[in-house]
N, C-alpha and C positions, 0 to 999 in steps of 0.2 A: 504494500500500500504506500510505504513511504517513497518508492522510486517511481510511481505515478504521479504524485506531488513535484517530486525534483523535475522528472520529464516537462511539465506542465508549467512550469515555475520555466524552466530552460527556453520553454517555446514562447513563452509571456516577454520573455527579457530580451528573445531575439526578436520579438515584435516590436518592442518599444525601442531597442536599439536599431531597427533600420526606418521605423519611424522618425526617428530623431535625426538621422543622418539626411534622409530625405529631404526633411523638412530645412534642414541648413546648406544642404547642396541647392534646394530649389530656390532660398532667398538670396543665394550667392549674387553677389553683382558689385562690379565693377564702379564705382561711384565717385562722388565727391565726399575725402576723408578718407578714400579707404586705400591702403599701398598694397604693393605687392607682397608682402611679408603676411600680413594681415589676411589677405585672397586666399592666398597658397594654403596657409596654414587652416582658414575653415574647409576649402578646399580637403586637405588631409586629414581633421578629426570628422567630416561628416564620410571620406572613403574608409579610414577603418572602422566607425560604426558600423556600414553596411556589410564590411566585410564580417565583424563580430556576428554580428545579427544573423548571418549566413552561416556562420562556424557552430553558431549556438542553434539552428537550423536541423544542421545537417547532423550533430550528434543528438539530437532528438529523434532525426532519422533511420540512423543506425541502432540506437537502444531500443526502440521500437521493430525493427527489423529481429533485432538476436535478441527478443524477449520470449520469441517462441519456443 
């Protein structure tokens, strides 16, 4: 019972982690006040969110798969 909760808990957190990525990759822009340092770098935490989010995915994937 309790590694149905972890599973579940794993798939909630890769939800909200490529929610979150998404949503800073989608406001990204180029603007007045914002440098290149600044771009790049939301740029890079919203690509390893999605990438988390996908890692945390995909081992939900496979503990589900070898639970049989």
């Amino acid at each position: 019972m309790k590694k149905n909760w972890k599973m579940a808990s794993f798939w909630v957190l890769g939800t909200v982690c490529i929610l979150f990525g998404s949503m800073i990759a989608g406001h990204l822009e180029k603007g007045l006040g914002v440098d290149d340092l600044s771009y790049f770098l939301a740029l890079l935490i919203a690509f390893i969110l999605i990438l988390l989010g996908g890692l945390l995915w995909i081992s939900v994937a496979i503990a589900v798969r070898l639970r049989d």
